[in-house]
Backbone bond lengths (Angstrom), bond angles and torsions (degrees), N, CA, C in turn:
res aa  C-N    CA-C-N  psi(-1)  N-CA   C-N-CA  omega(-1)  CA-C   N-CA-C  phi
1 X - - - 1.451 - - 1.526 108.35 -
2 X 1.057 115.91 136.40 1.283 123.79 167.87 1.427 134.54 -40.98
3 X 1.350 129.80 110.79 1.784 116.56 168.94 1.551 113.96 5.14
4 X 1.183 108.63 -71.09 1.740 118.53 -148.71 1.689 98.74 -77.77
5 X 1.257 122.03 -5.34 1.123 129.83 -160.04 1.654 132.83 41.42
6 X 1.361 95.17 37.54 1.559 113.04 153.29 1.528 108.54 -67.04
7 X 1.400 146.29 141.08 1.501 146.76 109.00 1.728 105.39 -10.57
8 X 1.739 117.04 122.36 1.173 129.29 150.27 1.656 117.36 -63.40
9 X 1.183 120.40 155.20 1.411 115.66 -176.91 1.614 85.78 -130.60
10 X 1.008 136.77 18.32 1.410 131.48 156.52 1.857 119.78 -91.90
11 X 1.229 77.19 165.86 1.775 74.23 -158.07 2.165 93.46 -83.13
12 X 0.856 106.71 164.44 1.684 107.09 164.77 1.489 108.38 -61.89
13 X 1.775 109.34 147.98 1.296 112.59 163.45 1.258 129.52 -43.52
14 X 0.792 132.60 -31.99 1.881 151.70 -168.35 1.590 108.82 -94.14
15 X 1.365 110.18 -17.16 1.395 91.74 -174.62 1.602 104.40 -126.24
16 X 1.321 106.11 124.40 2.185 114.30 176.44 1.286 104.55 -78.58
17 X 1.143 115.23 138.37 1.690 119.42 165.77 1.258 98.92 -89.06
18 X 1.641 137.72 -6.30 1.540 115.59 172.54 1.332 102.53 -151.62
19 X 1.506 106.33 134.29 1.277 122.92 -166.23 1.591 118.23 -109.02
20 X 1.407 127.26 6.62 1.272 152.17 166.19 1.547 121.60 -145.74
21 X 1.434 99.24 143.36 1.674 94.95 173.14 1.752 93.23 -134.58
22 X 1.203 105.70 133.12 1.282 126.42 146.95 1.639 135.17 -79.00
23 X 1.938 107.90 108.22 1.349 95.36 174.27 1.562 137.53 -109.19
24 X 1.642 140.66 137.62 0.947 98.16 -154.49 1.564 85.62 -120.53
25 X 1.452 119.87 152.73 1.578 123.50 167.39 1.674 116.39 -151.64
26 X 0.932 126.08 128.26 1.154 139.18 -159.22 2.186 95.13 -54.41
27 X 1.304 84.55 -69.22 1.634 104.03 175.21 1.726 115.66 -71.50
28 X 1.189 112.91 -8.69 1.579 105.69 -176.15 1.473 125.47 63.20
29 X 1.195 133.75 -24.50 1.802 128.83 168.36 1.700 99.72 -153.21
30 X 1.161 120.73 28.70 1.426 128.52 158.69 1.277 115.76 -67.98
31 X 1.606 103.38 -62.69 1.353 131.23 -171.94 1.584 111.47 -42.76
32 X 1.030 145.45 100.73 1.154 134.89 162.45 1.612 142.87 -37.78
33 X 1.006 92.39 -8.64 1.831 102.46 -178.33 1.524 101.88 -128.12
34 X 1.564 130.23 -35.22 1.594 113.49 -162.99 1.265 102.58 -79.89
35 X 1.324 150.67 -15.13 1.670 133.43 178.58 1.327 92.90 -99.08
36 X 1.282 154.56 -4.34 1.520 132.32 159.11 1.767 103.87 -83.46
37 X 1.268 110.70 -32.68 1.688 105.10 -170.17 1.992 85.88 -64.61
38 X 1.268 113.99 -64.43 1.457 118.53 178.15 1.417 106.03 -33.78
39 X 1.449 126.35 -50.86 1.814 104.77 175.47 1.333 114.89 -58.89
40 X 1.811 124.46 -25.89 1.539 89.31 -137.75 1.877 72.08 -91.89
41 X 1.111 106.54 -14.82 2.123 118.97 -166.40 2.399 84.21 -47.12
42 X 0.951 96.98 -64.64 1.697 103.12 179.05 1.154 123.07 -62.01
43 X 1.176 128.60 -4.99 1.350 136.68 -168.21 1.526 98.09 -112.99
44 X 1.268 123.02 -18.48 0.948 144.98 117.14 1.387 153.87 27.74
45 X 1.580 102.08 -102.25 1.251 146.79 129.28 1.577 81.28 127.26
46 X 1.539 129.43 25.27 1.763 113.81 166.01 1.313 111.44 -61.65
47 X 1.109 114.95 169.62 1.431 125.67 153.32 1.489 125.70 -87.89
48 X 1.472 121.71 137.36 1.192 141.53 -155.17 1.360 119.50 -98.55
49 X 1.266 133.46 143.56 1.807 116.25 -178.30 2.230 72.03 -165.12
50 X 1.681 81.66 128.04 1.845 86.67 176.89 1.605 94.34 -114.71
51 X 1.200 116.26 -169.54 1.662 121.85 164.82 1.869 78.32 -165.38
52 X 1.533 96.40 124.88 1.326 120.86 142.90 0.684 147.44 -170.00
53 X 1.818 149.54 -129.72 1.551 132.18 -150.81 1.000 121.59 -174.83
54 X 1.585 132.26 -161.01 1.079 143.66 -175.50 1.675 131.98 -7.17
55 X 1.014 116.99 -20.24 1.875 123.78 151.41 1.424 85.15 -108.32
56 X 1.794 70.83 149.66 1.582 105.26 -178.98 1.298 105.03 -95.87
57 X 1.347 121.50 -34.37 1.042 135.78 -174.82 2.018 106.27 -68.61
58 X 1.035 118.70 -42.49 1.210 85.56 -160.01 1.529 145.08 -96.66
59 X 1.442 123.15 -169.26 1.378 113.19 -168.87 1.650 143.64 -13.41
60 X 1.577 95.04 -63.30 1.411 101.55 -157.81 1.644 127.32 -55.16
61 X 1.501 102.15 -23.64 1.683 112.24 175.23 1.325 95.33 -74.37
62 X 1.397 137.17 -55.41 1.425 112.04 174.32 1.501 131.89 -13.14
63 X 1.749 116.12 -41.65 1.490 112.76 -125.38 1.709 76.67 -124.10
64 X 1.535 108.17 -21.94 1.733 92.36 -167.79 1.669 112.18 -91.83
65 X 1.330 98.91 177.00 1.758 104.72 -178.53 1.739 102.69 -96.65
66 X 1.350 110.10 -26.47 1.518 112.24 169.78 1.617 106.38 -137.67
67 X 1.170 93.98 143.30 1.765 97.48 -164.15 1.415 87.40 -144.87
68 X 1.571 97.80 142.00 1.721 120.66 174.88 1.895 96.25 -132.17
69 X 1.572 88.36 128.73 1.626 81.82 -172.54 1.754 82.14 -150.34
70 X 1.442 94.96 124.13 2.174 118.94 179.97 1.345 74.58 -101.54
71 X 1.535 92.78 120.42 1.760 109.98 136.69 1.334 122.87 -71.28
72 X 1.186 124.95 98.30 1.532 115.11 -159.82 1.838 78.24 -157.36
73 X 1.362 118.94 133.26 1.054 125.24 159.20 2.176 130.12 -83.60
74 X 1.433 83.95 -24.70 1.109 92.11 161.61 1.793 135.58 -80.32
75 X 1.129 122.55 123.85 1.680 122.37 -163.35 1.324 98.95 -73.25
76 X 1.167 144.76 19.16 1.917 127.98 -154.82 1.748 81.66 -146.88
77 X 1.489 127.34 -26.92 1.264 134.65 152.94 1.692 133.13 -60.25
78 X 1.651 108.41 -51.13 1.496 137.13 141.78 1.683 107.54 -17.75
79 X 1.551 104.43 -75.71 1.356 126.87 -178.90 1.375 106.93 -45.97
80 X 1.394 122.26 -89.33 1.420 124.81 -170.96 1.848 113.11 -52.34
81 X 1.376 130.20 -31.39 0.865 95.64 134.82 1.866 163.34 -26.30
82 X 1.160 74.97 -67.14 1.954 107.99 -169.86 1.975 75.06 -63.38
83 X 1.045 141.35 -31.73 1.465 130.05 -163.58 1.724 98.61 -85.62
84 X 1.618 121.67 -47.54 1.197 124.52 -166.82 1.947 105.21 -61.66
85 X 1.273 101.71 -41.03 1.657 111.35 174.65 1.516 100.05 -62.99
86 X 0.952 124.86 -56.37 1.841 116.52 -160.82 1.879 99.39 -67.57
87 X 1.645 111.47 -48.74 1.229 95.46 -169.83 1.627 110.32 -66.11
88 X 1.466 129.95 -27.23 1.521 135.77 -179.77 1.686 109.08 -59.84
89 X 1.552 105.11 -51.32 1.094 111.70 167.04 2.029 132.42 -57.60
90 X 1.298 107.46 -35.84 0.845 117.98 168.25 1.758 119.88 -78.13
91 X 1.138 112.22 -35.98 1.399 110.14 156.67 1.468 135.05 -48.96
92 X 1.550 110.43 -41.08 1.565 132.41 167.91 1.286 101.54 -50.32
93 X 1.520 104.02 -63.39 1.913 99.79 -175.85 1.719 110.80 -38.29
94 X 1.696 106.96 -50.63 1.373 113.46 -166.92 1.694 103.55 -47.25
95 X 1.187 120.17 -50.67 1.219 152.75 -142.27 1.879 86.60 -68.46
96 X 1.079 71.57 -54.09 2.085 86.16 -175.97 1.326 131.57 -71.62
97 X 1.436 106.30 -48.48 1.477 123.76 166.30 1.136 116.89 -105.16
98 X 0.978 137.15 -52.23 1.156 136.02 175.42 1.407 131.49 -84.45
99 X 1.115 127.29 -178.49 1.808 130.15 -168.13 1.803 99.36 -71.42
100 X 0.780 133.05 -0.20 1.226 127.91 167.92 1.355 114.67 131.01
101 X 1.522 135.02 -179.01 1.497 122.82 149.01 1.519 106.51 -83.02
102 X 1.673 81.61 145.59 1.682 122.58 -172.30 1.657 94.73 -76.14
């Protein structure tokens, strides 16, 4: 507890409130923020899940532990993908933890 005896609303050093990050980018190392959030997520030691696209070539499947990557050159294709995986995926969770999908 704090000096002043306020309650902290931070969590303890030792303990993460999140133990995976999911990134999603149409292009995979375009994006300016999802392959650095993805280094520091491994550096880490979270676990990784990317969704991306249209280069084959780039980054983000490198860096994740599960990777979803549409060959689709089109970005508005990329997208609705990358949406059909998160809502399926997010349903599973329901499925698991929760009361089911809604």
């Amino acid at each position: 507890m704090p000096a002043n005896g306020e309650r902290s609303t931070s969590p303890p050093e030792s303990r993460r409130l999140v133990d995976s990050i999911a990134g999603s980018s149409a292009a995979g190392s375009v994006t300016r923020n999802v392959v650095p959030a993805l280094d520091v997520g491994r550096k880490m030691g979270m676990h990784l899940a990317t969704l991306s696209g249209k280069l084959p070539d780039n980054r983000s499947p490198a860096l994740g532990d599960l990777n979803f990557y549409v060959p689709a050159d089109r970005y508005g294709w990329v997208e609705c993908a990358h949406q059909l995986i998160i809502h399926y995926w997010f349903d599973q969770y329901l499925n698991v933890y929760g009361n089911g999908a809604l």
